[in-house]
VOBA-1610 file (N, C-alpha, C; in pm, whole numbers, padded with zeros to 5 digits, always signed):
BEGIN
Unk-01330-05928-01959Unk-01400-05826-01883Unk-01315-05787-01764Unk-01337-05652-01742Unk-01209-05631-01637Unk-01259-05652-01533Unk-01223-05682-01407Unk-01281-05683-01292Unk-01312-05550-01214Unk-01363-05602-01070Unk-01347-05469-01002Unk-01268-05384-00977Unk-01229-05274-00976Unk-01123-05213-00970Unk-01138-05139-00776Unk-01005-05187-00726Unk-01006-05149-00582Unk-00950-05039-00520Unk-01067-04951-00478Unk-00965-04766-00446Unk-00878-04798-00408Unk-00785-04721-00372Unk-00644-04698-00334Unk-00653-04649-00146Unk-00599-04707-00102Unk-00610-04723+00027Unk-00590-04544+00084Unk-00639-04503+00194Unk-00647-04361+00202Unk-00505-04352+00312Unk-00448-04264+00326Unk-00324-04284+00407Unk-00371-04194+00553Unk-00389-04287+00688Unk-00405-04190+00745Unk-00367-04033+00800Unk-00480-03977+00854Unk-00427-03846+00878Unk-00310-03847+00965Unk-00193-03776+00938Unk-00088-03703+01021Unk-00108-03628+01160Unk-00117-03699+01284Unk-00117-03630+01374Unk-00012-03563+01449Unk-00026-03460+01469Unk+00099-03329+01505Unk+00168-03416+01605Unk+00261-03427+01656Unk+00376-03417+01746Unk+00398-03340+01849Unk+00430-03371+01917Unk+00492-03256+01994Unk+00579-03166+01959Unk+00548-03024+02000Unk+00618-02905+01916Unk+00761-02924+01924Unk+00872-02895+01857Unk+01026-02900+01937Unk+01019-02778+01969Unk+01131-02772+02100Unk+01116-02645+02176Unk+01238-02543+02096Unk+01328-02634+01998Unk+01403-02543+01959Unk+01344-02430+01818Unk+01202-02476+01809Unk+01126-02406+01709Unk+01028-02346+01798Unk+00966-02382+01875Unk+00865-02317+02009Unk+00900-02233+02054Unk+01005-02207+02111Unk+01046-02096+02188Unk+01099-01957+02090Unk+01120-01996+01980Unk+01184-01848+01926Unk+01041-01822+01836Unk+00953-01931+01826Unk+00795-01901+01795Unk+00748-01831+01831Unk+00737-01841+01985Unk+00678-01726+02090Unk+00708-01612+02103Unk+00899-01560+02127Unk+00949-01524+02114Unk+00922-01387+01975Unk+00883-01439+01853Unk+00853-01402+01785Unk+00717-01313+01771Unk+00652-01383+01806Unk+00498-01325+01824Unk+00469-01226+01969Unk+00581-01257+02080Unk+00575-01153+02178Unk+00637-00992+02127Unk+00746-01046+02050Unk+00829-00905+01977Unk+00682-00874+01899Unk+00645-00898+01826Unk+00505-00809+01730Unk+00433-00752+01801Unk+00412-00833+01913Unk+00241-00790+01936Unk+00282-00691+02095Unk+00363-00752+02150Unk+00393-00669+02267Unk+00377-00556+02280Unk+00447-00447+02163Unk+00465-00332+02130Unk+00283-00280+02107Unk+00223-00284+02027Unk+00070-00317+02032Unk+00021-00310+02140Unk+00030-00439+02225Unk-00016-00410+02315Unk-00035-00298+02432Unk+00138-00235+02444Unk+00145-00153+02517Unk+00085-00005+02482Unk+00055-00025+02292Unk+00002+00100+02303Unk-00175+00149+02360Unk-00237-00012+02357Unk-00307-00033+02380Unk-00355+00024+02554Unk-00265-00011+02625Unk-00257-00051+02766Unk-00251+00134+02803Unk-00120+00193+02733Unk-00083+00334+02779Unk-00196+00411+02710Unk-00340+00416+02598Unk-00400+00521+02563Unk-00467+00525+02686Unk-00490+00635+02638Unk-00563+00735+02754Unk-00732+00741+02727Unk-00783+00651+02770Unk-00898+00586+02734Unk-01032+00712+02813Unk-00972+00752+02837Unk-01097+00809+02920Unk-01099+00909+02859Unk-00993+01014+02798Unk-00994+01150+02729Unk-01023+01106+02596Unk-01008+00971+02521Unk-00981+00998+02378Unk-01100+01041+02330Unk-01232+01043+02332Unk-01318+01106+02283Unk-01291+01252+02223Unk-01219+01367+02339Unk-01185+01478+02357Unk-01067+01483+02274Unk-01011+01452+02298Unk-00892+01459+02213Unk-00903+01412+02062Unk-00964+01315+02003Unk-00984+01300+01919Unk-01055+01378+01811Unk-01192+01481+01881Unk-01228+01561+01853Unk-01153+01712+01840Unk-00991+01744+01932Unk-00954+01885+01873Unk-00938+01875+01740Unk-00905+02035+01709Unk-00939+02063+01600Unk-00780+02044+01516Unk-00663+02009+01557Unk-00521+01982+01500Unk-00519+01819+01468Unk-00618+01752+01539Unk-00617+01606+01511Unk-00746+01614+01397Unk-00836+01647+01378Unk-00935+01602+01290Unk-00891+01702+01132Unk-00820+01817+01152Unk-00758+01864+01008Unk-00639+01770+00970Unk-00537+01713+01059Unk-00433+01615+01020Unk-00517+01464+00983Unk-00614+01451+01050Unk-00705+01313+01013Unk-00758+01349+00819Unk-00806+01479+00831Unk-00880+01499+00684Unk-00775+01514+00583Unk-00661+01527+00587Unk-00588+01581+00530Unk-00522+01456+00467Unk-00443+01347+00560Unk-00461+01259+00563Unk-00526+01206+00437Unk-00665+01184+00456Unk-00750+01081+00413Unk-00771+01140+00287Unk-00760+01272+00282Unk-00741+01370+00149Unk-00673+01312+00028Unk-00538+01337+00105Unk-00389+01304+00035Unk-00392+01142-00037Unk-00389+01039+00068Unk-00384+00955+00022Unk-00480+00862-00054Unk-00611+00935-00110Unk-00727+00906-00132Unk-00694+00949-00334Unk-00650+01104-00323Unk-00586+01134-00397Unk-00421+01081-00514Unk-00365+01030-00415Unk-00234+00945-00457Unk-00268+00778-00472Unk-00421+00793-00400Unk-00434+00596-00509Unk-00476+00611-00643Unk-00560+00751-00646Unk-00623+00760-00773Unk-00513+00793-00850Unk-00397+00871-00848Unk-00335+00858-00916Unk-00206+00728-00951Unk-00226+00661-00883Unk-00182+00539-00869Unk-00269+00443-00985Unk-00377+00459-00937Unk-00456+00377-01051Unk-00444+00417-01155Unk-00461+00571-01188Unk-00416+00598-01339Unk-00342+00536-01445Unk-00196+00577-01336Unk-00070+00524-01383Unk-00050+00387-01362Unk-00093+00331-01252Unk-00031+00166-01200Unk-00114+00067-01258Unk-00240+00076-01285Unk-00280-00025-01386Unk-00252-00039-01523Unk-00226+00082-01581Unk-00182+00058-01735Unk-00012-00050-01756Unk+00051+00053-01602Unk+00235-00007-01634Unk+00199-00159-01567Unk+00119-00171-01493Unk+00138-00375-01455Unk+00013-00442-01583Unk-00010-00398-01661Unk-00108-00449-01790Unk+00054-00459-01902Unk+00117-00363-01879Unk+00253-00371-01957Unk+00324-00454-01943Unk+00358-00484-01822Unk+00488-00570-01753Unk+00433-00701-01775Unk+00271-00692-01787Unk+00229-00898-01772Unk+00198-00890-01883Unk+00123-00834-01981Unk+00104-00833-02123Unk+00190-00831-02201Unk+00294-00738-02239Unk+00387-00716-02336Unk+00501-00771-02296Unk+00605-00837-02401Unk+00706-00835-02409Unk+00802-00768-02485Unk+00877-00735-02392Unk+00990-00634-02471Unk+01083-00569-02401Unk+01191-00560-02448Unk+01361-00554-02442Unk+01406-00477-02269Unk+01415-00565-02195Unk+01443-00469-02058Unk+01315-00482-01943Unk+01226-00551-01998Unk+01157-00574-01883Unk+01132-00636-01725Unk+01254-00681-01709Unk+01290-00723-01617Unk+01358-00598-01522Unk+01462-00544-01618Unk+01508-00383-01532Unk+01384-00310-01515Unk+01285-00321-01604Unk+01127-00188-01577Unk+01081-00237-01418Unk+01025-00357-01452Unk+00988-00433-01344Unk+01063-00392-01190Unk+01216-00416-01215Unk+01254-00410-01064Unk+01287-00238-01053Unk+01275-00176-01119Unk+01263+00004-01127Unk+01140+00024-01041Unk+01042-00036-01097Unk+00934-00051-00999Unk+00894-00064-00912Unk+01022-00154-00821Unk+00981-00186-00675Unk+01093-00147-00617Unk+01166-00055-00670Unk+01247-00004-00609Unk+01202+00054-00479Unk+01054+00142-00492Unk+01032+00213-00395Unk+01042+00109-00260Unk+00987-00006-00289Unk+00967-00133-00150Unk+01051-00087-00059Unk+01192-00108-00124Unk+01316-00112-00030Unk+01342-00008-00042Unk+01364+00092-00115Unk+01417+00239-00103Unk+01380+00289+00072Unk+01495+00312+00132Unk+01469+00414+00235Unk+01413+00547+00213Unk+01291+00558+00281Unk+01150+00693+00241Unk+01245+00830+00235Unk+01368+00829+00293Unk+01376+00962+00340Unk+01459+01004+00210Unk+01514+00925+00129Unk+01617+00868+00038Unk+01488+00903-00090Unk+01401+00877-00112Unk+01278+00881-00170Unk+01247+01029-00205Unk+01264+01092-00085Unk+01204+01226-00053Unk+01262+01340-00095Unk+01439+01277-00144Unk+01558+01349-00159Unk+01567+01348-00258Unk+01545+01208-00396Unk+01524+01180-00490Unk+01422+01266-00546Unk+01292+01280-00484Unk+01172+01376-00537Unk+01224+01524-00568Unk+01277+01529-00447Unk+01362+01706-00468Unk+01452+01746-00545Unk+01523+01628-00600Unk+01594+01663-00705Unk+01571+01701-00767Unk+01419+01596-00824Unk+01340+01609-00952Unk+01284+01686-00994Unk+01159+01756-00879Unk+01043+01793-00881Unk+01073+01959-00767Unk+01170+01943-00727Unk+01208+02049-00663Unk+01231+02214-00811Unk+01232+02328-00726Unk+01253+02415-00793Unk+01350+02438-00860Unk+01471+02378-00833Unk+01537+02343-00914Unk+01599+02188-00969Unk+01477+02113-00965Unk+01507+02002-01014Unk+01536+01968-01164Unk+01513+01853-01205Unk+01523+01809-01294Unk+01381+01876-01429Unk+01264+01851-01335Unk+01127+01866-01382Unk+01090+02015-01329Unk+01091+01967-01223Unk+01034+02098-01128Unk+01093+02227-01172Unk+01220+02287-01211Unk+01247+02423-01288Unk+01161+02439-01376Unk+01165+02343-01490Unk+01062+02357-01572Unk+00929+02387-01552Unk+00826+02318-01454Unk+00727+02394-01398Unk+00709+02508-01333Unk+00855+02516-01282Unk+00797+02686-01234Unk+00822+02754-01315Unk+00918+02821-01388Unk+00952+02881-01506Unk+00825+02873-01608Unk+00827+02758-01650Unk+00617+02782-01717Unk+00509+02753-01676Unk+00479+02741-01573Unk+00363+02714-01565Unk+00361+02797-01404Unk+00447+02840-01340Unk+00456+02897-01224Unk+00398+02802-01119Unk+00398+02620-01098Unk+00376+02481-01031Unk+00513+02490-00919Unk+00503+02494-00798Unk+00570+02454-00726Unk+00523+02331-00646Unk+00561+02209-00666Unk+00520+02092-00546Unk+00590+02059-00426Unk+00711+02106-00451Unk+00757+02051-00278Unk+00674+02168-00193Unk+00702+02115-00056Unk+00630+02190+00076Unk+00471+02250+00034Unk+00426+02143-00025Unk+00247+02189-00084Unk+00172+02057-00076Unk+00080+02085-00063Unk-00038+01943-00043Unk-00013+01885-00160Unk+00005+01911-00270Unk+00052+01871-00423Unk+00186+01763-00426Unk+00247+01790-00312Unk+00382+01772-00278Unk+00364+01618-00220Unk+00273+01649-00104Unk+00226+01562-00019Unk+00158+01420-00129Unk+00043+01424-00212Unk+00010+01345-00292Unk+00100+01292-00361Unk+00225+01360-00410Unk+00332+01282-00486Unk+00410+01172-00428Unk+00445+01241-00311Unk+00531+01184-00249Unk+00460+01032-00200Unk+00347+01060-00176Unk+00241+00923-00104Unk+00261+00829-00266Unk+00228+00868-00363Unk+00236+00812-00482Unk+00328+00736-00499Unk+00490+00782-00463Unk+00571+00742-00505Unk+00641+00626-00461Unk+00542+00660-00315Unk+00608+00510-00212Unk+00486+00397-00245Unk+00385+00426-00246Unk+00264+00330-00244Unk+00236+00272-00444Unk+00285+00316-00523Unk+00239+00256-00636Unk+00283+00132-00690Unk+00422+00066-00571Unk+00454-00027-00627Unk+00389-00156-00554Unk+00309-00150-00483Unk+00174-00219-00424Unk+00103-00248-00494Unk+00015-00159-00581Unk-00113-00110-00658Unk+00002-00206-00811Unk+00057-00210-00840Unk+00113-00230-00975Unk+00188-00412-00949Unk+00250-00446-00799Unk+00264-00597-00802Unk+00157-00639-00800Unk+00017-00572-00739Unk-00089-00671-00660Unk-00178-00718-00867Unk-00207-00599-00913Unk-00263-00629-00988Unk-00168-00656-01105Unk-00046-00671-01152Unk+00044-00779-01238Unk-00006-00917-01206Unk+00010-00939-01085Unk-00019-01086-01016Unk-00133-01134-01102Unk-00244-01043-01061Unk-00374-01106-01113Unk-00357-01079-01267Unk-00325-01021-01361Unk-00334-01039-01485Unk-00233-01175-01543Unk-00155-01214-01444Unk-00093-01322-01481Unk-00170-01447-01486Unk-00246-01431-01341Unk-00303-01573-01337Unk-00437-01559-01401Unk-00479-01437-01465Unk-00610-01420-01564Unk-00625-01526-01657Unk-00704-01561-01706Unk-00761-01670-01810Unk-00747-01587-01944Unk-00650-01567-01988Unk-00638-01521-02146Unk-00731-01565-02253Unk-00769-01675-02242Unk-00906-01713-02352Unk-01006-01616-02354Unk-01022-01551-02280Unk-01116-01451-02251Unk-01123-01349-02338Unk-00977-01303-02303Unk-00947-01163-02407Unk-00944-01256-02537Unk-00900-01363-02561Unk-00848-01375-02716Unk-01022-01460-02751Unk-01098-01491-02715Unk-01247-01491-02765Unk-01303-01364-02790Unk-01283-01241-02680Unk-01349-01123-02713Unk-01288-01106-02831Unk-01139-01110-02899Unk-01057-01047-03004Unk-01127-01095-03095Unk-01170-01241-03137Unk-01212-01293-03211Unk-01353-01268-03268Unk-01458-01179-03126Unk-01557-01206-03182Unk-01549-01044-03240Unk-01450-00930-03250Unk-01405-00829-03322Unk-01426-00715-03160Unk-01434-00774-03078Unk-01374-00665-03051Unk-01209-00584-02965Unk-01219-00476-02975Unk-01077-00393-03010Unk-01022-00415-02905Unk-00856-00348-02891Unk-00791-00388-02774Unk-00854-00332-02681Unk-00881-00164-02675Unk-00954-00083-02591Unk-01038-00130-02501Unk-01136-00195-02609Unk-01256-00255-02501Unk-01262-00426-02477Unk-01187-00523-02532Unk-01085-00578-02436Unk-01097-00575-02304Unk-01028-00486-02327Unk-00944-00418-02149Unk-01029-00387-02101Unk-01133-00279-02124Unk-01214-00281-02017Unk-01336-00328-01988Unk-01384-00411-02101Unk-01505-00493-02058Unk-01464-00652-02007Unk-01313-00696-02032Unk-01296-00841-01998Unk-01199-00810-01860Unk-01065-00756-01963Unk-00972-00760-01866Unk-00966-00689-01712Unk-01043-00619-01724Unk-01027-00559-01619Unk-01140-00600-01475Unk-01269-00614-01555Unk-01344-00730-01454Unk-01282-00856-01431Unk-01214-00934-01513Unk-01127-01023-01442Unk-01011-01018-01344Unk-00978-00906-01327Unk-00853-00898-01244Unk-00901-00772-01139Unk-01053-00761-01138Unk-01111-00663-01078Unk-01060-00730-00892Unk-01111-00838-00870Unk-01038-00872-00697Unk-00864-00858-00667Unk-00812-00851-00738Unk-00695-00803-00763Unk-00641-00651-00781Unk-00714-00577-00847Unk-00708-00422-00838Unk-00756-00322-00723Unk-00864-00449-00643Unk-00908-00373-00520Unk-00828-00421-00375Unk-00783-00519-00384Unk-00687-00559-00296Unk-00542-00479-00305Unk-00524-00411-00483Unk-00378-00329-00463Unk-00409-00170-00421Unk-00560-00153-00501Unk-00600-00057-00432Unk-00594+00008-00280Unk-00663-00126-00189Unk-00662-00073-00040Unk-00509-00067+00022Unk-00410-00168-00047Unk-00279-00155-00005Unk-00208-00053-00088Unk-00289+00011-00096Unk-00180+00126-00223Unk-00225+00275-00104Unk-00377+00251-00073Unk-00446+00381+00033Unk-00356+00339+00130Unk-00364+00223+00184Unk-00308+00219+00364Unk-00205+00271+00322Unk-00058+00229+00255Unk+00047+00250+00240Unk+00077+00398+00216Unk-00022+00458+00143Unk+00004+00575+00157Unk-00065+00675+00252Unk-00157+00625+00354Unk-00182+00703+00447Unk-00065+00709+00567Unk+00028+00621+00525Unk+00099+00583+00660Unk+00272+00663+00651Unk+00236+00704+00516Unk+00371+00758+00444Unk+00440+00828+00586Unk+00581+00856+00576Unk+00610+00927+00675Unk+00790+01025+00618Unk+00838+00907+00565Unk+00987+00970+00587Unk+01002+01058+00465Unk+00957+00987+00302Unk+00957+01082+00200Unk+00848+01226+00183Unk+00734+01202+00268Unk+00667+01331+00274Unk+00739+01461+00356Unk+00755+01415+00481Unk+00857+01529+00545Unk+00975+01556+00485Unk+01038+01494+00393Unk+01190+01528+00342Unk+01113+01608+00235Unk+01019+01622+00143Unk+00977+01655+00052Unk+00894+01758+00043Unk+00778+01725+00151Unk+00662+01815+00172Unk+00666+01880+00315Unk+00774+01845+00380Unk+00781+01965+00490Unk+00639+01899+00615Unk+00646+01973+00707Unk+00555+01925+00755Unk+00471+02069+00885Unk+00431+02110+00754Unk+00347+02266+00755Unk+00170+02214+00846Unk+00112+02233+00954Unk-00018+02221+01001Unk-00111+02266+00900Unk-00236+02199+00866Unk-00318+02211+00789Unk-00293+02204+00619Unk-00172+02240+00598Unk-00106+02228+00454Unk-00020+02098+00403Unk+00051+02028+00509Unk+00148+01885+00474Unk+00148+01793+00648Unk+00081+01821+00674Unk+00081+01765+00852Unk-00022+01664+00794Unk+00038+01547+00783Unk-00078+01439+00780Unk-00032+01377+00928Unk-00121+01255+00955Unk-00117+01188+01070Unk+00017+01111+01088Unk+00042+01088+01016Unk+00206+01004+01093Unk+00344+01144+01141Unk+00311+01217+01051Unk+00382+01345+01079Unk+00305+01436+01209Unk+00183+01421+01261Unk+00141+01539+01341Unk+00189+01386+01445Unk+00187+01278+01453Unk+00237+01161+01579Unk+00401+01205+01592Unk+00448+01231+01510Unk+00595+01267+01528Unk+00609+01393+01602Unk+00516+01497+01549Unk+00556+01611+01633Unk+00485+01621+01760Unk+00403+01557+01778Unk+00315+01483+01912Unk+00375+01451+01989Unk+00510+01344+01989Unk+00559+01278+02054Unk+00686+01394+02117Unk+00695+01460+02040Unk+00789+01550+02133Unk+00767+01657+02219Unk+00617+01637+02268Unk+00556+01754+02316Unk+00415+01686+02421Unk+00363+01602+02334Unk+00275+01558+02409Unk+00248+01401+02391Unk+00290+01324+02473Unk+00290+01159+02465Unk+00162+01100+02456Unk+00058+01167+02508Unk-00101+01080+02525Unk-00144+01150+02333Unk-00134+01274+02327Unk-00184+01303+02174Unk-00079+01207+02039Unk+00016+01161+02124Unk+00098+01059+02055Unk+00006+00936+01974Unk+00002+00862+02126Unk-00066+00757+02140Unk-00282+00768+02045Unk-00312+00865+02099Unk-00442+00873+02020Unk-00405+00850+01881Unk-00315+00942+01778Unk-00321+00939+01681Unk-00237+00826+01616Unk-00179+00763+01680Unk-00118+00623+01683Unk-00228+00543+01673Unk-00326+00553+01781Unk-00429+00441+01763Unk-00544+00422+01650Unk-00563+00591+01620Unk-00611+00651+01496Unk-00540+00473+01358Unk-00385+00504+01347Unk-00354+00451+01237Unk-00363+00329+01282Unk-00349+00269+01361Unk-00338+00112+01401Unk-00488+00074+01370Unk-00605+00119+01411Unk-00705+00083+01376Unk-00775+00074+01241Unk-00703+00199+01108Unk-00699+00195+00962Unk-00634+00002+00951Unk-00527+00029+00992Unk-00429-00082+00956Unk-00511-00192+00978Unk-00570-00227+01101Unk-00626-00376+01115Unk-00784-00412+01075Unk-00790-00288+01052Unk-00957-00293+00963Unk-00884-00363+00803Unk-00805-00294+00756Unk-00752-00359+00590Unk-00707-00474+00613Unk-00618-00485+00732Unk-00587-00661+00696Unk-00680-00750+00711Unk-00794-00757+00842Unk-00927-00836+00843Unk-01019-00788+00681Unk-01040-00696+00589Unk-01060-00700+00526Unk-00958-00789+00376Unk-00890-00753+00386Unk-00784-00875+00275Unk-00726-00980+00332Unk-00817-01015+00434Unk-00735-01152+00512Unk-00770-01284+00407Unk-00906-01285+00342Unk-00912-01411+00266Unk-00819-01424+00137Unk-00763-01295+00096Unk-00663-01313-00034Unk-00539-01371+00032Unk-00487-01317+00146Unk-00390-01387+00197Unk-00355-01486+00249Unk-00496-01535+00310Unk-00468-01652+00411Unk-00606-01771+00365Unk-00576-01901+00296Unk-00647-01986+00270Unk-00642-02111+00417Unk-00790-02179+00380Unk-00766-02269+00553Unk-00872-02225+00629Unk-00839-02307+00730Unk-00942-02274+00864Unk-00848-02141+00946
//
């Protein structure tokens, strides 16, 4: 008969140390460079007018326009970006590793580099773009049309890592029980797969909107930056700043406040812990 068997002794908890200062100080250091800048924009708005100002009528058409555009370029993001990251984690086949990093090219691509690339393409005499005007009489550069592409082109490789991720770490038994009990790939996909990787599509979602509300360098190289027609908010802060520093700062605070509403909203995907 075996005897008692004796837990395993628990190892006490690890109590911290004292910080070293040669990691402390460029710690701080670190977190003063981020937030400093922040702060000061904080410190310089013009708190007493922004009501007024927030309300003219060049800030609330660049606000709608804005929220227009890039509202527009997730949906087409989703179109396209959930089928190609269902590709890249589902299928195998010849070159997927080059598809894949084609994909995130945009990450690192310099925007303005982006914008130049679009014009090649999609320009009137681009690659594509002759062809649309010649039949179909479609011009997209310097057009709100222009504007949605261009947001597309920088923000879809967000919307397409976030939700690859989650179809990776998806529970495949799922789909291959639905297969089994007959039904098709079609619905599959959208009665299993896609509610499973649904916290994943809305997390690439909101980083696919922010990213493209914030667009800046490939829309102006591309879409010009026309009032009421391609003037979104990072572009009317640019031409703000050379004319008027406080309408700077409002519409600065405008985007900083989008920005930290999404990260307190996707803070639990990112950050596990107390």
């Amino acid at each position: 008969m075996a005897g008692p068997t004796t837990a395993a002794p628990r190892r006490p908890a690890r109590r911290p140390g004292r910080i070293p200062v040669a990691l402390f100080v460029p710690a701080v250091l670190g977190l003063v460079l981020l937030v400093l800048p922040v702060a000061g924009l904080l410190l310089r708005a013009p708190w007493s007018t922004l009501p007024q100002r927030l309300a003219e009528p060049a800030v609330l058409t660049a606000l709608r326009l804005s929220v227009q555009s890039a509202t527009l370029a997730t949906l087409l993001c989703l179109a396209l970006g959930v089928p190609l990251a269902w590709l890249l984690a589902r299928v195998e086949f010849p070159g997927r590793r080059i598809v894949r990093a084609l994909v995130t090219v945009p990450l690192v691509l310099p925007p303005v580099v982006g914008g130049v690339a679009l014009l090649l393409v999609f320009g009137r005499r681009g690659l594509v773009g002759s062809w649309l005007d010649s039949t179909f009489g479609v011009t997209l550069p310097f057009t709100t049309a222009g504007v949605v592409l261009a947001e597309a082109f920088v923000a879809m490789p967000f919307l397409v890592i976030a939700v690859e991720g989650a179809l990776r770490g998806a529970d495949v038994r799922y789909e291959e029980a639905a297969a089994t009990l007959g039904a098709g790939r079609w619905t599959t996909f959208t009665h299993v797969t896609l509610p499973l990787v649904a916290p994943g599509i809305a997390a690439g979602t909101v980083l696919c909107w922010a990213r493209a509300l914030g667009e800046f360098g490939a829309t102006i190289t591309f879409a010009g930056n026309f009032p009421g027609r391609t003037q979104t908010m990072p572009l009317a802060v640019y031409l703000a700043l050379e004319t008027d520093l406080e309408a700077a700062i409002v519409l600065s605070l405008v985007l900083l406040t989008v920005s930290v509403v999404i990260l307190a909203s996707l803070r639990d995907r990112w950050i596990s812990g107390p």
